[in-house]
C-alpha positions as CSV (number, residue, x, y, z in Angstrom):
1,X,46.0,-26.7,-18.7
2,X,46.2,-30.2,-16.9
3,X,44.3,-32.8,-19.0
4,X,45.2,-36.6,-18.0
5,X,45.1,-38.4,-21.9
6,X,45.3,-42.2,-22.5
7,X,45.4,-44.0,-25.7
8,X,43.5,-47.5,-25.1
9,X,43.2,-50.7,-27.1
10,X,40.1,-52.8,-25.9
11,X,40.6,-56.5,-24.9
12,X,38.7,-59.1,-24.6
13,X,38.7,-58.8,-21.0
14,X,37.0,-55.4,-21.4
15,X,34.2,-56.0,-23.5
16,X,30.7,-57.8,-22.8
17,X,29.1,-60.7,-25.0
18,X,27.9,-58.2,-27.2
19,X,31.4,-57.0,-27.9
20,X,30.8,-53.3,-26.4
21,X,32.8,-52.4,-24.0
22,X,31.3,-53.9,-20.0
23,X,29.6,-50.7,-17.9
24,X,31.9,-51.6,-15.1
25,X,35.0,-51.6,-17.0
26,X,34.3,-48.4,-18.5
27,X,34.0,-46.9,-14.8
28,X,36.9,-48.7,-14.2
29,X,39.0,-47.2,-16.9
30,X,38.0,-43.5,-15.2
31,X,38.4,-44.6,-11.6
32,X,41.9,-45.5,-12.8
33,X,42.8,-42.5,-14.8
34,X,41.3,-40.3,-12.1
35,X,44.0,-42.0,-9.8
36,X,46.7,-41.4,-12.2
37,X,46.2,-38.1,-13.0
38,X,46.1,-37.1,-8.9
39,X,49.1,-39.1,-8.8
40,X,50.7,-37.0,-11.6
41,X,49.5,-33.4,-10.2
42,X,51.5,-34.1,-7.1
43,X,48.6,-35.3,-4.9
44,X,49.3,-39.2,-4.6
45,X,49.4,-41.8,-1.6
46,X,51.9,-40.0,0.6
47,X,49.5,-37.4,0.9
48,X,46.5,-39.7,1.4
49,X,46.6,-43.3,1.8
50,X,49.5,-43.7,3.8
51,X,48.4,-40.6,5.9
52,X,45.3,-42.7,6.4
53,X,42.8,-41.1,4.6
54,X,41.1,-42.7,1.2
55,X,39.7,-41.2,-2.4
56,X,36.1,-42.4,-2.4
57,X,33.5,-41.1,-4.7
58,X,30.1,-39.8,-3.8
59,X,28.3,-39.6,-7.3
60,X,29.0,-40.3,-10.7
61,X,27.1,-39.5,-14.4
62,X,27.6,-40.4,-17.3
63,X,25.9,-39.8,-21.0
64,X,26.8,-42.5,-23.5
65,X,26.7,-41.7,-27.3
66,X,28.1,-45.0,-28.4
67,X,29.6,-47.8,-26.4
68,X,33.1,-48.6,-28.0
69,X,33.7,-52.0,-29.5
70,X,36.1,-55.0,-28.8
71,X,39.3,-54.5,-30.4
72,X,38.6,-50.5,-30.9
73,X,41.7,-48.0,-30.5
74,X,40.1,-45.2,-27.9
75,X,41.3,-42.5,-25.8
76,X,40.5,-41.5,-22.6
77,X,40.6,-37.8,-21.6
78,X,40.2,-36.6,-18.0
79,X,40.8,-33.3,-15.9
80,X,39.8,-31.5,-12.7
81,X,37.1,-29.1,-11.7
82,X,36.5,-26.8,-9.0
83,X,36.8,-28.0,-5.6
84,X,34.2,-27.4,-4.3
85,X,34.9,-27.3,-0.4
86,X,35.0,-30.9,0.8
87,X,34.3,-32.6,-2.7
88,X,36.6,-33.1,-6.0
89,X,34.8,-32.6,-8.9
90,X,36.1,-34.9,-12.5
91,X,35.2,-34.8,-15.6
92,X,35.6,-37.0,-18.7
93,X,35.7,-37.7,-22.4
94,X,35.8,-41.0,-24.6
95,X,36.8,-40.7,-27.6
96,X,37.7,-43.0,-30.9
97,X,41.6,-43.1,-31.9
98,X,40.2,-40.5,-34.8
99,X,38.6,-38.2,-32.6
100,X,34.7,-39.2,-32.7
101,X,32.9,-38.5,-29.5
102,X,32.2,-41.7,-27.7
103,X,30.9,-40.3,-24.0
104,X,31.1,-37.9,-21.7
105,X,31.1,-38.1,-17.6
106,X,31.4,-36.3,-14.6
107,X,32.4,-37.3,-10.9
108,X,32.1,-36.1,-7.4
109,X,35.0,-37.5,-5.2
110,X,35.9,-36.8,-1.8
111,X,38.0,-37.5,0.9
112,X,37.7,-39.9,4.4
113,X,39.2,-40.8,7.4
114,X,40.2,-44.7,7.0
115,X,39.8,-44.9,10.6
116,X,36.4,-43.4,11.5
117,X,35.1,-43.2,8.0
118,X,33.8,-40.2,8.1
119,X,34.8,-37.3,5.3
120,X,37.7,-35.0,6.3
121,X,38.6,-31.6,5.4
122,X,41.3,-32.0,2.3
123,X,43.6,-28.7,3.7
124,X,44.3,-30.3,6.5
125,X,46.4,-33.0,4.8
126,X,47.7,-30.6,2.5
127,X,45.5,-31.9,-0.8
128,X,44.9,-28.9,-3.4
129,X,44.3,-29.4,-6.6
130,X,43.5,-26.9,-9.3
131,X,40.1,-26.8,-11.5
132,X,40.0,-26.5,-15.1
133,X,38.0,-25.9,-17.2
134,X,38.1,-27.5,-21.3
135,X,34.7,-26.4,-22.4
136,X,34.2,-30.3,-22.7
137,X,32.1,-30.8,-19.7
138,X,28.8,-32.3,-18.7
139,X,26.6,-31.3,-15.4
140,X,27.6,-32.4,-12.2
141,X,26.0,-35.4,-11.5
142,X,22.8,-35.4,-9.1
143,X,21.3,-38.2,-7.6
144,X,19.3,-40.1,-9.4
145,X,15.3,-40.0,-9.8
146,X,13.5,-42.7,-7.2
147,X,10.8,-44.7,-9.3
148,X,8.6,-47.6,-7.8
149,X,10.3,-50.5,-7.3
150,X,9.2,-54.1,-7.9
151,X,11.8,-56.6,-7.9
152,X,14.0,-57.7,-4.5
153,X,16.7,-59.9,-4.5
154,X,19.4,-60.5,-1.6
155,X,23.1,-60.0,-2.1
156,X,26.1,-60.5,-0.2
157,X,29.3,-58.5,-0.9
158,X,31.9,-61.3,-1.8
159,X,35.6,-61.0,-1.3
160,X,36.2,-60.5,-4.8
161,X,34.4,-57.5,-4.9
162,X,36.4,-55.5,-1.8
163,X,39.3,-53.0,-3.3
164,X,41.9,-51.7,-0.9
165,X,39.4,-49.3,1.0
166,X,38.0,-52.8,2.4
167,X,34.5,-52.1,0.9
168,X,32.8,-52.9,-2.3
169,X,34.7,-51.5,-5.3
170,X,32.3,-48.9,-7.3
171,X,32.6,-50.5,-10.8
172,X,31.1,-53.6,-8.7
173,X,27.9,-52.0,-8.3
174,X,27.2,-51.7,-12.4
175,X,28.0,-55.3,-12.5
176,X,25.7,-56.4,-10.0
177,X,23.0,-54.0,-11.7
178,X,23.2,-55.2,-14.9
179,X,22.9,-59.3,-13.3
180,X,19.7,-57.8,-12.2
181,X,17.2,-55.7,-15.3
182,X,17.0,-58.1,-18.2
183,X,17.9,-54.8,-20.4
184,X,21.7,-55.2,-20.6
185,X,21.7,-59.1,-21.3
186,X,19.2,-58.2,-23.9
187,X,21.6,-56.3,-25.5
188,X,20.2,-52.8,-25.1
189,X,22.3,-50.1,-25.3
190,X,23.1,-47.9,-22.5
191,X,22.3,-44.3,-23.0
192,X,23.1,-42.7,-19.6
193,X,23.7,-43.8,-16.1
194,X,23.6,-42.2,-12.6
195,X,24.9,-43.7,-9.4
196,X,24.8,-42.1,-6.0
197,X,27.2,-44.1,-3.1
198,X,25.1,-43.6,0.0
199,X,27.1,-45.8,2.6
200,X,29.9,-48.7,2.4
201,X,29.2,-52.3,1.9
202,X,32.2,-53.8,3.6
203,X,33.1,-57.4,2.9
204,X,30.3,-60.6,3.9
205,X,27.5,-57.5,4.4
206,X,24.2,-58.4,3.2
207,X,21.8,-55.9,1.8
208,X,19.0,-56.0,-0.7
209,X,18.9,-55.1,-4.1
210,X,15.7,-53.3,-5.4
211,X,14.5,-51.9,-8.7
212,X,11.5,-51.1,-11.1
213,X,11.2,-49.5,-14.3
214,X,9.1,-46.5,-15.7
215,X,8.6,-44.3,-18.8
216,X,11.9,-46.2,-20.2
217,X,14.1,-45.2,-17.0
218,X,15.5,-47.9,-14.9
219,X,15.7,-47.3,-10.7
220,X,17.6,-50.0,-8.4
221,X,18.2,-49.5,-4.4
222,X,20.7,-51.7,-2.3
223,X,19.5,-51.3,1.3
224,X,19.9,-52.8,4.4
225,X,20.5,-51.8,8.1
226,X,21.3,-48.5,6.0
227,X,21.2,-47.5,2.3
228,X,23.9,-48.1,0.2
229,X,23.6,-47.0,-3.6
230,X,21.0,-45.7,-5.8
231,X,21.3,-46.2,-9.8
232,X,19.4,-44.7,-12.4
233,X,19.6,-46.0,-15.9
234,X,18.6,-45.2,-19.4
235,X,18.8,-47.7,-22.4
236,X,17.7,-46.8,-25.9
């Protein structure tokens, strides 16, 4: 059974004021151990980058027990599903150094052309990989539900935002939602998160950011000459 597992000791750098560990770092820790563990299983950039096709993910979940703490000893789990024809389905597991559930997550990743941009059939460049299954995993995320929204604000992507694929990295968009509701600089905890990737946001783009709140769940939009995320969000 492939399982990707990472012992982690949290930094400054990785934690918020509140001394739990920042939204966007913990979807970076994933993103990054998702890219390791395709790298280990035989699947890494001379099959896709430098062939000129890119990882990009589609939709991501994730239900939060307890945010780890600044100077914590965790470890991050990680493994394969099913592919399910042109997406990559991931799954994850936080967990303290003594084995205390922390979180769980799930993924959908797939696969595009760098050129076109447009999502490409994975047997053609010769990508397989093979689905496990722990007995650990959460649903496959779905998109989440659209509430109301009430608040606008403009936003345009800056250069420190763009990764390698020349758009706006994915942990970006938890940072820029959490500058927005009042709940996370309030110090609420997060309970679970959504977060569908419609489109791109390359570099200098402009788009608005929406959102509204109802019956305790959180909704934010980024739209302009096209949409380009949707976020759900629960805090307790």
């Amino acid at each position: 059974m492939s399982v990707y597992r990472e012992e982690l000791l949290l930094r400054s750098k990785d934690v918020d004021m509140f001394r739990r560990l920042r939204t966007s770092e913990l979807f970076k820790l994933m993103q990054e151990a998702s890219i390791r563990h395709t790298e280990e299983l035989g699947m890494g950039r001379d099959k896709t980058l430098d062939k000129g096709i890119l990882w990009v993910l589609l939709l991501q979940t994730a239900e939060i027990g307890r945010m780890p703490e600044y100077d914590e000893r965790i470890v991050l789990k990680s493994w394969p599903g099913k592919t399910m024809h042109l997406l990559f389905p991931r799954f994850y597991r936080l967990e303290t150094a003594a084995g205390e559930h922390l979180l769980s997550a799930s993924a959908l990743w797939g696969l595009v052309d760098q050129k076109t941009r447009k999502m490409v059939f994975p047997e053609r460049y010769g990508v397989e990989i093979e689905g496990v299954v722990t007995g650990e995993e959460i649903a496959l995320p779905s998109a989440p539900k659209r509430l109301d929204c009430t608040e606008t604000r403009p936003f345009t992507v800056p250069y420190s935002y763009v990764d390698l694929n020349g758009h706006m990295n994915n942990t970006r968009y938890f940072d820029l939602a959490e500058d927005c509701i009042p709940a996370a600089a309030q110090g609420c905890r997060l309970e679970r998160i959504r977060t569908e990737y419609v489109n791109e946001a390359r570099f200098g783009e402009s788009f608005r950011v929406s959102w509204g709140e109802a019956g305790g769940e959180i909704y934010l939009t980024g739209e302009g000459e096209k949409p380009i995320f949707r976020m759900g969000l629960r805090y307790r």
